[in-house]
C-alpha positions in Angstrom: -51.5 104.2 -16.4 -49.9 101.2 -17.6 -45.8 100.7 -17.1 -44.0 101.2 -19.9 -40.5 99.3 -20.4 -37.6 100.7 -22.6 -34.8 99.3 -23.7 -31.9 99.8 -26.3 -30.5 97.3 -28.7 -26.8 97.2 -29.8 -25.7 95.7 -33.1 -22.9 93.0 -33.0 -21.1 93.8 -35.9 -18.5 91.2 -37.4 -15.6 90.9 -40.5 -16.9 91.1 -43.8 -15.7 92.1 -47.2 -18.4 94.1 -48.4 -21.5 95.5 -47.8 -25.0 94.8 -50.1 -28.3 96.7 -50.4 -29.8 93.7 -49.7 -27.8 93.6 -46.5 -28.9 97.1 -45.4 -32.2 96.7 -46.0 -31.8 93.2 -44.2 -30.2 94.9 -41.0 -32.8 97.7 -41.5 -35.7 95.2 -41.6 -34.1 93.5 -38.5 -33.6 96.5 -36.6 -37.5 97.6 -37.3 -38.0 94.2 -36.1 -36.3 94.7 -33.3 -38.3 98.0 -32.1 -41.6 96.3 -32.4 -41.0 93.0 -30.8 -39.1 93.7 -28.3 -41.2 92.0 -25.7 -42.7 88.5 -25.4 -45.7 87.3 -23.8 -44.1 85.7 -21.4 -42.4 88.2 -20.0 -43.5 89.2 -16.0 -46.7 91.1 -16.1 -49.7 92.5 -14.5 -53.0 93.6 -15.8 -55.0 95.9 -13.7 -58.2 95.9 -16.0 -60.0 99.2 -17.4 -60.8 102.2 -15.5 -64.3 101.9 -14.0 -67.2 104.2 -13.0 -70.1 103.8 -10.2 -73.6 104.9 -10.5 -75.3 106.4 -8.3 -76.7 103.1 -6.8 -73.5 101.3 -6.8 -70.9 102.1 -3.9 -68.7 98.8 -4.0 -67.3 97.0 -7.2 -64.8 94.6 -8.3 -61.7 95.0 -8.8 -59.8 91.9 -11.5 -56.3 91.7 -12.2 -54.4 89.4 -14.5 -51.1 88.4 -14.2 -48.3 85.2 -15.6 -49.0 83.4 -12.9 -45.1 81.1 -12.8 -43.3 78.8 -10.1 -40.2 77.3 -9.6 -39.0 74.9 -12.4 -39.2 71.7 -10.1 -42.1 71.0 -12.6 -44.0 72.7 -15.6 -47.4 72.7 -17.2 -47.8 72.8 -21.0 -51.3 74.9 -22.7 -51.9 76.0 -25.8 -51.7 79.7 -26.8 -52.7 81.8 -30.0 -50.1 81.3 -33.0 -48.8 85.0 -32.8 -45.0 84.5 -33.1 -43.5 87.7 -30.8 -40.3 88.2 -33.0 -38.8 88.0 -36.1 -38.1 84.5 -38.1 -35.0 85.8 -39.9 -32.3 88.0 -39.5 -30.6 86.7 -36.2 -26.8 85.3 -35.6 -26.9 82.3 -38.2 -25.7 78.9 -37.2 -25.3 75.5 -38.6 -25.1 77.3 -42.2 -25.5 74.9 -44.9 -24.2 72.3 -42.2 -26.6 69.0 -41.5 -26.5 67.1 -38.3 -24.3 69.2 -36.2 -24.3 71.1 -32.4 -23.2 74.8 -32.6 -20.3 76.4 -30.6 -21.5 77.4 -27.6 -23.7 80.3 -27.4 -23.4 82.7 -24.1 -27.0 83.5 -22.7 -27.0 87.2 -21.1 -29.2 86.3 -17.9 -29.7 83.2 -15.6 -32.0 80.8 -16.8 -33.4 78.1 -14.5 -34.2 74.8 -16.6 -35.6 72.0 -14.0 -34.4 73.5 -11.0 -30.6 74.0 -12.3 -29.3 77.6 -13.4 -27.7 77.9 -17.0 -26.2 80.3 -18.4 -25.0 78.9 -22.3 -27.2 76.6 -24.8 -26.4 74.8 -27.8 -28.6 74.8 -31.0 -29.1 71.7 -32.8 -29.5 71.4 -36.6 -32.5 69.2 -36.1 -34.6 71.5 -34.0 -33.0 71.4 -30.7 -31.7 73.9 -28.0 -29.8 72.2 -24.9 -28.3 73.6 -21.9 -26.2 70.2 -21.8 -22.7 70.9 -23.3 -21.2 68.3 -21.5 -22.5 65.5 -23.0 -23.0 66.9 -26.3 -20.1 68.1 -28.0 -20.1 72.4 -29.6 -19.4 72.0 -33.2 -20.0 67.8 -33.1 -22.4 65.6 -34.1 -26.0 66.2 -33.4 -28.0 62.8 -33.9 -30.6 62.7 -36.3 -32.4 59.0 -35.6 -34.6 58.4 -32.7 -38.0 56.8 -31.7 -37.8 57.4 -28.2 -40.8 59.3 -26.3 -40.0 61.9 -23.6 -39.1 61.4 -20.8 -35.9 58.8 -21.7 -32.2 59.2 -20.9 -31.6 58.4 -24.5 -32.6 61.4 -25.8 -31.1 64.7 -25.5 -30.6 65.3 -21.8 -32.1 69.3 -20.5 -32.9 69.8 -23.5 -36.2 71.7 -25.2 -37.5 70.1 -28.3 -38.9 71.6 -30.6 -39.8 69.8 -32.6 -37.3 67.5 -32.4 -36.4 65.6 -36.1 -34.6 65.4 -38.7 -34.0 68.3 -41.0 -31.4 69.8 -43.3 -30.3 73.0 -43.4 -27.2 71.9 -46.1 -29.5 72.2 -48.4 -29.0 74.9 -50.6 -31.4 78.0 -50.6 -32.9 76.9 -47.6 -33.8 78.9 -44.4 -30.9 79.8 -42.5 -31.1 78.8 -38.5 -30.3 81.8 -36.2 -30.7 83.1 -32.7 -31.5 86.7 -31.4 -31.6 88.2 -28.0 -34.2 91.0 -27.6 -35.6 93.1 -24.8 -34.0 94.4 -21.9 -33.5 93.0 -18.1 -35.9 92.1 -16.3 -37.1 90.0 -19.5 -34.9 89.3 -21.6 -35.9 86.4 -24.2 -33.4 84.8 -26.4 -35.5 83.7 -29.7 -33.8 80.9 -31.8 -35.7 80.4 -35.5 -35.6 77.4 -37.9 -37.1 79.2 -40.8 -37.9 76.8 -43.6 -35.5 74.2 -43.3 -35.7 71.4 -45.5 -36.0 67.6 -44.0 -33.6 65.6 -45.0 -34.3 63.1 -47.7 -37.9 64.6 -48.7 -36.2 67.9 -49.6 -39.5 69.1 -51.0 -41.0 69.8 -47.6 -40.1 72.2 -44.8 -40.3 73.5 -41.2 -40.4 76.1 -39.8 -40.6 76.7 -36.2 -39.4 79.5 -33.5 -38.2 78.5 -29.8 -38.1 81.5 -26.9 -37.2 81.4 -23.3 -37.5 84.1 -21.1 -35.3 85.8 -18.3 -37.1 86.2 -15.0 -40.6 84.1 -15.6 -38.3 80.7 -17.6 -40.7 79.9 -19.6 -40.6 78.2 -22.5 -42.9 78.7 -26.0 -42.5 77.1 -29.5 -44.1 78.3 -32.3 -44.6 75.8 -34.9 -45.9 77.3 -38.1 -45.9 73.8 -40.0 -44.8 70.6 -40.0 -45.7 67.6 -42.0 -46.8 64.0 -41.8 -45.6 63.1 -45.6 -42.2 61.7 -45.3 -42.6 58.7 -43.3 -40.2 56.2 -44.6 -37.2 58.2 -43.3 -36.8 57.2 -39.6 -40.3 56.9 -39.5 -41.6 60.5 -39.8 -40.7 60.8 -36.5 -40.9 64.6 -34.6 -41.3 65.4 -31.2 -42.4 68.5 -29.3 -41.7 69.0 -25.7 -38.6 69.6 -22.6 -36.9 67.5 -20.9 -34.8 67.5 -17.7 -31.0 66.7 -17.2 -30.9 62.8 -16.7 -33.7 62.0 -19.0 -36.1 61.0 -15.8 -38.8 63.8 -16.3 -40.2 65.7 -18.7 -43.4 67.0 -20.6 -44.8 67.0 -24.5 -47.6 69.2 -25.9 -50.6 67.3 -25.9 -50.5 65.0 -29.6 -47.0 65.9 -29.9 -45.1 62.7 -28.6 -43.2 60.7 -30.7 -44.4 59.8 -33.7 -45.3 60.9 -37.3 -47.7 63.7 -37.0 -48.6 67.3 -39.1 -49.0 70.7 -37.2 -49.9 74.4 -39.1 -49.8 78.0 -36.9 -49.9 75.8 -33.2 -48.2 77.3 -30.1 -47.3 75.7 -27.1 -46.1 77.6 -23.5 -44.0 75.4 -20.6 -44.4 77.3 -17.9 -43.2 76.5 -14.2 -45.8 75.2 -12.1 -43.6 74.2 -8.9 -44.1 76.1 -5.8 -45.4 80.0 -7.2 -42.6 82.2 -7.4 -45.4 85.4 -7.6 -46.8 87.1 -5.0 -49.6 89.0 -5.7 -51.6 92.5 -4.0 -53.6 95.3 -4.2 -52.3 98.4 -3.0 -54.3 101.1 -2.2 -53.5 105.0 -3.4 -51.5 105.1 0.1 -49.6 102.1 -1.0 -50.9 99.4 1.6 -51.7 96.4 0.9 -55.7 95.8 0.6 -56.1 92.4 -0.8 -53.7 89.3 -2.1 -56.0 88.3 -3.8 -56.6 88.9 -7.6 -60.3 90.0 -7.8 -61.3 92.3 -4.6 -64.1 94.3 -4.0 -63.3 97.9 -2.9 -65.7 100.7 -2.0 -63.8 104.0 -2.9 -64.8 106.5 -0.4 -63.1 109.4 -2.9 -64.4 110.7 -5.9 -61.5 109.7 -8.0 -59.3 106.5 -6.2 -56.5 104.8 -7.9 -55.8 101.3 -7.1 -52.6 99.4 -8.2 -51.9 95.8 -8.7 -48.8 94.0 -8.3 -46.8 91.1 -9.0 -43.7 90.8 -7.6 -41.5 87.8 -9.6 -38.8 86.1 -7.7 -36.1 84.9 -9.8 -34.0 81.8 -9.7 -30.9 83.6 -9.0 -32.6 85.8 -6.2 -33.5 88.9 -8.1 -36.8 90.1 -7.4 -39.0 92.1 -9.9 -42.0 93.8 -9.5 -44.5 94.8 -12.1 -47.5 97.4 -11.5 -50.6 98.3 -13.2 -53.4 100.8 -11.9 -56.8 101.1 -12.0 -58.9 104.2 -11.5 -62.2 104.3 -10.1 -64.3 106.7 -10.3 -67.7 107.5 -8.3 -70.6 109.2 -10.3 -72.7 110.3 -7.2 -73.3 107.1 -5.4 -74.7 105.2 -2.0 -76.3 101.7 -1.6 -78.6 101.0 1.2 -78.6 98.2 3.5 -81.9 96.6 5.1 -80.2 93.2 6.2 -81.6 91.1 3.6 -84.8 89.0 3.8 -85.7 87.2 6.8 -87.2 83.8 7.6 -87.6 83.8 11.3 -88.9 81.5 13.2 -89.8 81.4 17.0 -89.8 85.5 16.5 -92.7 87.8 17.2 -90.9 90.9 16.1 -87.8 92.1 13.9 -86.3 95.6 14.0 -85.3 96.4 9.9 -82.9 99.8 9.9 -82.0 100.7 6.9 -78.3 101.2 6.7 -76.4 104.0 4.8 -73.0 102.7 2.9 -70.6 105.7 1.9 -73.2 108.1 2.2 -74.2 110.5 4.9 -76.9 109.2 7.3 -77.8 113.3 8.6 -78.7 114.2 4.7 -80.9 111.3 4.3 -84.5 111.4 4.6 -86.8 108.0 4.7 -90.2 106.9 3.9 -91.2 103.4 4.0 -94.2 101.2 2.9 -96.0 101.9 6.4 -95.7 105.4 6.1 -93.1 105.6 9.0 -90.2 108.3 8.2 -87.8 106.9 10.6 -84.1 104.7 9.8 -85.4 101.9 11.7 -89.0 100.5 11.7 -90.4 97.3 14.1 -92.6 95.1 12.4 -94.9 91.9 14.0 -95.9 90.5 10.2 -95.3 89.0 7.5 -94.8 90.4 4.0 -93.1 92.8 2.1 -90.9 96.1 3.2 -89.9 98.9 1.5 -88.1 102.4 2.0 -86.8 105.2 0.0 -83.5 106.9 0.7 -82.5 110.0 -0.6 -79.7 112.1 -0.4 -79.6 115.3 -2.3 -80.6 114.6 -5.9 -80.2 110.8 -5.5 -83.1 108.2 -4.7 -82.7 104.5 -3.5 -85.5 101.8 -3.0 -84.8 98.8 -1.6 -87.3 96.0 -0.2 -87.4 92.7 2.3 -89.4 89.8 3.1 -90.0 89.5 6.1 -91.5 85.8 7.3 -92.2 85.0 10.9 -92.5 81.2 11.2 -91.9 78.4 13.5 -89.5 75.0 12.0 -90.5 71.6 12.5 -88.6 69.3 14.6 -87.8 66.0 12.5 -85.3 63.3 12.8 -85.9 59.9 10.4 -82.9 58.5 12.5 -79.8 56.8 10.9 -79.6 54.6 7.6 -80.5 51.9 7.7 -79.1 48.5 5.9 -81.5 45.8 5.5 -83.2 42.8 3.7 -86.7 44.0 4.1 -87.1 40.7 6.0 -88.5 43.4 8.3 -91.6 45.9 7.8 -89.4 49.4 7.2 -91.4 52.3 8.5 -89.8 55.8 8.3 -91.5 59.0 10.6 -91.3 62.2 10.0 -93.7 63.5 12.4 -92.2 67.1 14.2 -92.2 67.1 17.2 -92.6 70.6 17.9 -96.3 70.8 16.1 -99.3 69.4 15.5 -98.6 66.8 12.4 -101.5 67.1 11.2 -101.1 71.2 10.5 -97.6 70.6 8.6 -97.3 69.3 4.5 -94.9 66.8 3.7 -93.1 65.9 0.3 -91.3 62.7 0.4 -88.5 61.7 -2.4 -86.6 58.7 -3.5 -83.2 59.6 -5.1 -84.2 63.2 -5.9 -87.6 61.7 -7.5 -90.5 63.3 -5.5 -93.0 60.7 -4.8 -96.2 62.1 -5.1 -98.5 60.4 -3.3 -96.5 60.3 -0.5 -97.5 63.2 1.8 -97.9 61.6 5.6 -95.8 62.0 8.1 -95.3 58.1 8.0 -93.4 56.1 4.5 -93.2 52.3 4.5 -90.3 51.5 2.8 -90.1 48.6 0.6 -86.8 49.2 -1.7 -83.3 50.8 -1.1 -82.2 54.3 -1.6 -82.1 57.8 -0.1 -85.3 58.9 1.2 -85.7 62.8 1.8 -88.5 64.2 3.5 -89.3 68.5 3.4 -91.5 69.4 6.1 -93.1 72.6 5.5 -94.5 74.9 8.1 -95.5 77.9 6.1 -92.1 79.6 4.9 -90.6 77.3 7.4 -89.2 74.3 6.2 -87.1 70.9 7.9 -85.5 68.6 5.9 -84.0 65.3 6.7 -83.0 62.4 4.9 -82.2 58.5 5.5 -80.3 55.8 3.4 -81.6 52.3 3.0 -79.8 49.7 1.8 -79.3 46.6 1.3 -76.5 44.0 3.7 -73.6 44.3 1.5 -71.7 41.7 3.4 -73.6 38.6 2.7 -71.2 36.2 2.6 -70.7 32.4 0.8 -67.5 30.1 0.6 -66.7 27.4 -1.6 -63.3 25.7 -2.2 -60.5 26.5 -4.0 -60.8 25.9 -7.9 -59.5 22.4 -9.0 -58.5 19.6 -11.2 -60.3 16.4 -11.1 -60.6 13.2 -13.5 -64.0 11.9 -15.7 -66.5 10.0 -13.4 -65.3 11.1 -10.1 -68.2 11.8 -7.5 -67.6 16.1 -6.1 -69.8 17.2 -3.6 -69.5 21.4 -3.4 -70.2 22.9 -0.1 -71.7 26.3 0.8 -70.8 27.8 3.8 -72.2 30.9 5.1 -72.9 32.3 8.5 -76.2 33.9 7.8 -79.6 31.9 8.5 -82.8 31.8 6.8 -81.2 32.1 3.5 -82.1 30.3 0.2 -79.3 28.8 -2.2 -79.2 28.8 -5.9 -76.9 26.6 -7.7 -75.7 27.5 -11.5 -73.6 26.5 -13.9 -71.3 28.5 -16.2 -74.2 31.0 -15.3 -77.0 28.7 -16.1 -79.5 28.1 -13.5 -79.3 24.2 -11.9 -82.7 23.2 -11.8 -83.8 22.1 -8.3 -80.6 22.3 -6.7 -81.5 24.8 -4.0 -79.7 23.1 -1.2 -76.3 23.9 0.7 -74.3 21.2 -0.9 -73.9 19.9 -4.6 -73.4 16.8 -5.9 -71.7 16.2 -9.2 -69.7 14.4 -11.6 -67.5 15.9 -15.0 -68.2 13.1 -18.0 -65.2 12.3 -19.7 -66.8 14.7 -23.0 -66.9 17.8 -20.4 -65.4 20.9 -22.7 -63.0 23.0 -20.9 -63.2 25.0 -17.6 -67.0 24.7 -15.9 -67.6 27.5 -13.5 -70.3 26.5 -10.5 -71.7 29.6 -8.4 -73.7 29.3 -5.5 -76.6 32.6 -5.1 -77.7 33.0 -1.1 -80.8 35.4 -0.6 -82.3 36.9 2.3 -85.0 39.2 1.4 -83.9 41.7 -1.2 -79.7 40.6 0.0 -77.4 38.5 -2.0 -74.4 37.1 -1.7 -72.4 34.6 -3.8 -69.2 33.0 -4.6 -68.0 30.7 -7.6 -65.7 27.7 -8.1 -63.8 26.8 -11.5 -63.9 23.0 -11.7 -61.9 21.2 -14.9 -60.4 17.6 -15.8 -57.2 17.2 -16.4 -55.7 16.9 -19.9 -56.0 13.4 -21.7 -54.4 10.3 -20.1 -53.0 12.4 -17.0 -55.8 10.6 -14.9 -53.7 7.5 -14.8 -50.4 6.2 -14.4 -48.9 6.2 -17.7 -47.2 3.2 -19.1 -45.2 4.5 -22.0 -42.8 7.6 -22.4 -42.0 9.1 -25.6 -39.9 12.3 -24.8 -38.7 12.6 -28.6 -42.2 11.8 -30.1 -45.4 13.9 -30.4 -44.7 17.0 -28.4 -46.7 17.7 -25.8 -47.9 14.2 -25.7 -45.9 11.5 -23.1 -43.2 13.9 -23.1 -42.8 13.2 -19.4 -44.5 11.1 -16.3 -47.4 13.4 -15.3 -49.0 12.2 -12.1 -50.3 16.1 -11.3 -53.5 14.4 -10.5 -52.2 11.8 -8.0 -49.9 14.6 -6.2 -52.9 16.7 -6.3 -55.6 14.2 -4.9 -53.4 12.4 -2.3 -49.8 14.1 -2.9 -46.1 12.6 -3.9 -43.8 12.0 -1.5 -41.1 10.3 -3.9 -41.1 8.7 -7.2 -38.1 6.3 -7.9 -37.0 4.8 -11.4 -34.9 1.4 -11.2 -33.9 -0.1 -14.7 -34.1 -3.8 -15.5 -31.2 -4.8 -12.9 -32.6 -3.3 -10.1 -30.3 -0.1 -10.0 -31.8 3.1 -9.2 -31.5 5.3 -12.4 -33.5 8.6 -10.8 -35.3 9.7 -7.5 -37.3 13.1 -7.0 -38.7 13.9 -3.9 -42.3 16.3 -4.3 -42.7 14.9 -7.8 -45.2 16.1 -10.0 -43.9 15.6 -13.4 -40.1 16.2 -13.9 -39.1 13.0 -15.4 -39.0 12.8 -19.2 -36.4 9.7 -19.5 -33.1 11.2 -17.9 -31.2 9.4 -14.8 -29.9 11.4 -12.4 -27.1 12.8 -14.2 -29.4 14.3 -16.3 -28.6 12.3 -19.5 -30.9 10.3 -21.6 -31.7 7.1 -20.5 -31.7 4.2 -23.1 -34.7 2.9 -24.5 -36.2 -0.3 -22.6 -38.3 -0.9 -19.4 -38.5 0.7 -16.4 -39.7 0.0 -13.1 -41.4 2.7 -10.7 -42.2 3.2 -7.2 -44.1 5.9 -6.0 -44.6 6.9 -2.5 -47.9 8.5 -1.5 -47.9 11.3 1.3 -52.0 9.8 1.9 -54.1 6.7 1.0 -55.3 7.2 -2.4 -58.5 5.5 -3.0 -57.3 3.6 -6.0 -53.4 2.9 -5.2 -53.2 2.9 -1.3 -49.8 5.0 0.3 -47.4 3.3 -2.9 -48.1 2.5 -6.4 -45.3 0.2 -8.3 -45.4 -0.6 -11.6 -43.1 -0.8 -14.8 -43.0 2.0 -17.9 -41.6 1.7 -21.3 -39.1 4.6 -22.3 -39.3 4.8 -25.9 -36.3 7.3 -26.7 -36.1 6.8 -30.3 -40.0 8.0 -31.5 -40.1 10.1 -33.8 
């Protein structure tokens, strides 16, 4: 019998100057309302399944219970759930009447409700389609904001806060839906239900939402029920809506799958946020004497009694330490009923004999009579060979036949050793012979990757490419398996340089080094095969016309291995090859805007560079230089226009200036 909760609703009655018949028969419908919804799905609860009945052959079944299954609100889970709205749209304590953009007065909540790990025990309701547990930071009776295009989780939203969905709507509107709460139910699950019945959004009057939000005492779950929302007004604050919870600082939260910020249309959807920290349900199966039999939600029992009831449990742990427990039993029923054991089918090997006794389960052994397939009459038969057995049990009216296989077989010995990794520079040979029996009296079935290879059946496979070979030995019903990996060196390895920078018409040799031997080289270029160049070196040279970044890769082989590496080899931009003899800082951009020597600090490196003007005074120094001067002294201020003289000191001997180049530049400051 299933438990059955009661509870009784009061009326809050306020000041008013007359009564209606449509008022009555509004409190009336609210009241009938009431009676029929008064709990949620999300309330604590345990399903124990239908009653069930064994035959004759069946002694054992199992047992299935369902229950909310809930944790602690470090964390929650979103899932869809059928569009059934529990409870009533209308008819609830109205708020925000004919008021746009505004927070409620504080509403009490009658039970403890845990909201990412804090307890509340007051909300706010939102005019847009919010409920917060925050009246700190948002003010009862102010301003609830209306624009937004945040996506949850962000502290600039609504902080502990359920949204749902979160946007702009207008319930001034007149003949709109009025927004109200209700509290129904009784302790231990309580649910306060807040409704947004056909509210207008602001500035497309024409549409409206509707939408109900519940939380629950005890489980603190969360589920909106969004009957419609749509995606037709998006030029006011972009059709934005969102549908989802977030915690008190803004740092975590969740959204119903599709239902992040944005402009999007919904009809008859439910979400549930449940609490998925660590489980606040513990779960068992009691038996008729009330011990505990199983924690687990499906068990298999074997009633001994004609009629046994069973009873599952879920005992609910509350955030403020009340614990609840919820039943449901189940009633099984036997109709007659023993099952017969005979130990299951054998493959023995290295056996000459096997004993099979057929077992009695919940039956009585001294009203049972045998006969088996060999004509013996006794529980327990011996048997030397192969094949099939079979016995009938009876007791009293009731028959049972069961059978076994019975093999008696020896298993081959195998080993194909461990994987291997190779080249196949090597002959590969894998063995499978036993080494228990003849090889020759065995069959063999050898696979690569799952695909048998059919004429493969010696004990011996030459391997000649990589994979996982599997070999069955079968000796009668007796069978070995083993299995090998081959594969090829995966650490093949080739080096060349660093990419780099060089100028037109300067000789590169690339170098491959590599620790292997007996390998064969490959040079390509931007992936196209360099005819002939199979050496460990490459010589080269980058015209002056060469387009852009040219990648050289080097291939090493060894058998059926690889290995390579590449190198990204390019010329420096135009005229940065050579010492430039004019500056134009205020001309062309990007074009002698500065002294670029990146190709002498790269090939030999700077030192210093030094600028003297026509009287020999030194007008700017940089130490490291690569190209910082664009015609300023060492002030920082403009230079005049007029000759310059440089000295540059070289950390190396460059092959074309020595360790200094000198020279003079012309500092043109008034290009335009």
């Amino acid at each position: 019998m299933k438990k059955t909760t009661l509870f009784f609703f009061q009326k809050r009655t306020k000041p008013h100057r007359k009564n209606s018949l449509s008022q009555l028969l509004l409190f009336s419908t609210f009241l009938f309302a009431f009676a029929v919804y008064s709990q949620g799905p999300g309330c604590p609860n345990v399903n124990a399944g239908a009653d069930i009945e064994l035959d004759c052959d069946q002694a054992c079944t199992d047992l299935t219970a369902t229950f909310l299954q809930t944790g602690e609100t470090t964390s929650y889970e979103v899932s869809a759930i059928d569009y059934a709205p529990p409870f009533p749209s209308t008819g609830g304590t109205p708020v925000s009447v004919n008021t746009d953009d505004t927070w409620s007065n504080i509403i009490p909540l009658p039970f403890t409700f845990c909201f990412y790990g804090q307890e509340y025990n007051e909300i706010l309701i939102g005019s847009n389609a919010v409920v917060t547990f925050d009246t700190v930071n948002n003010q009862p009776g102010g301003y609830c904001a209306w624009p937004f295009s945040e996506s949850i989780p962000d502290p600039n939203l609504f902080f502990a806060t359920i949204f749902g969905p979160y946007m702009d709507i207008d319930p001034s509107v007149a003949g709109s839906g009025t927004i109200n709460y209700t509290v129904f139910g009784d302790a231990p699950c309580r649910t306060m239900v807040i409704n947004f019945p056909d509210v207008p959004y602001f500035s497309c009057n024409n549409l409206t939402m509707t939408t109900q939000v519940v939380i629950y005492e005890t489980t603190n779950v969360v589920e909106v029920y969004l009957e419609n929302r749509s995606d037709q007004c998006p030029n006011w604050n972009s059709g934005n809506a969102v549908l989802g919870i977030q915690n008190q600082d803004g740092t975590d939260g969740i959204v119903a799958p599709g239902r992040q910020t944005g402009n999007w249309a919904a009809n008859n959807e439910a979400w549930r946020f449940t609490p998925n920290g660590v489980s606040n349900v513990a779960f068992a199966w009691l038996d008729a004497n009330g011990d505990v039999i199983s924690t687990d939600p499906t068990t298999n029992v074997c009633p001994v009694d004609e009629t046994t009831v069973y009873t599952a449990q879920a005992t609910y742990t509350n955030c403020n330490g009340d614990v609840i427990v919820e039943t449901d039993d189940v009633t099984v029923t036997l109709v007659g009923g023993f099952t017969v054991d005979l130990g299951g089918n054998q493959e023995l090997c290295d056996v000459t004999s096997y004993d099979i006794t057929a077992t009695i389960i919940d039956g009585d052994p001294n009203q049972a009579t045998y006969l088996w397939s060999t004509g013996e009459t006794t529980p327990t038969i011996t048997v030397t060979a192969s094949g099939d057995y079979s016995v009938d049990v009876s007791i009293g009216l009731c028959t049972i036949t069961e059978t076994v296989n019975i093999q008696f077989n020896e298993s081959p010995v195998i080993d194909l050793g461990e994987d291997i990794e190779t080249c196949f520079e090597n002959q590969v040979v894998l063995d499978a012979s036993p080494s228990n029996l003849d090889p020759n009296m065995v069959s063999y079935e050898w696979s690569l990757d799952g695909v048998i290879l059919p004429n493969e059946t010696n004990p011996t496979l030459e391997v000649t490419q990589g994979g996982t070979y599997t070999v069955v030995v079968t000796n009668f019903n007796c069978t070995s398996t083993d299995s090998v990996v081959i594969s090829p060196r995966t650490d093949l390895e080739v080096s060349l340089e660093d990419d780099f920078l060089t100028c037109p018409n300067e000789p590169i040799t690339l170098t491959a080094s590599t620790s292997e031997n007996d390998v064969t080289y490959q040079w390509m270029l931007n992936d196209e095969i360099i005819a002939n160049e199979t050496s460990n070196t490459l010589e080269l040279v980058l015209e002056p016309d060469s387009g852009g970044l040219q990648t050289y890769t080097v291939v090493i082989t060894k058998g059926e291995c690889t290995g390579s590496d590449d190198i990204n080899i390019s010329l420096y931009p135009i005229g940065n090859c050579i010492i430039s003899q004019g500056l134009s800082p205020n001309g062309s951009p990007g074009y002698n805007d500065t002294l670029d020597l990146t190709f002498l600090n790269d090939r030999t490196g700077i030192a210093k560079l030094q600028i003297f003007n026509r009287l020999g005074v030194l007008v700017f120094e940089q130490v490291n230089y690569t190209n910082q001067w664009r015609g300023q002294d060492l002030n920082n201020n403009d230079l005049p226009t007029g000759a310059y003289f440089y000295v540059i000191d070289l950390l190396g001997d460059d092959p074309m200036y020595g360790n200094q180049a000198t020279g003079w530049i012309y500092l043109n400051q008034d290009a335009n």
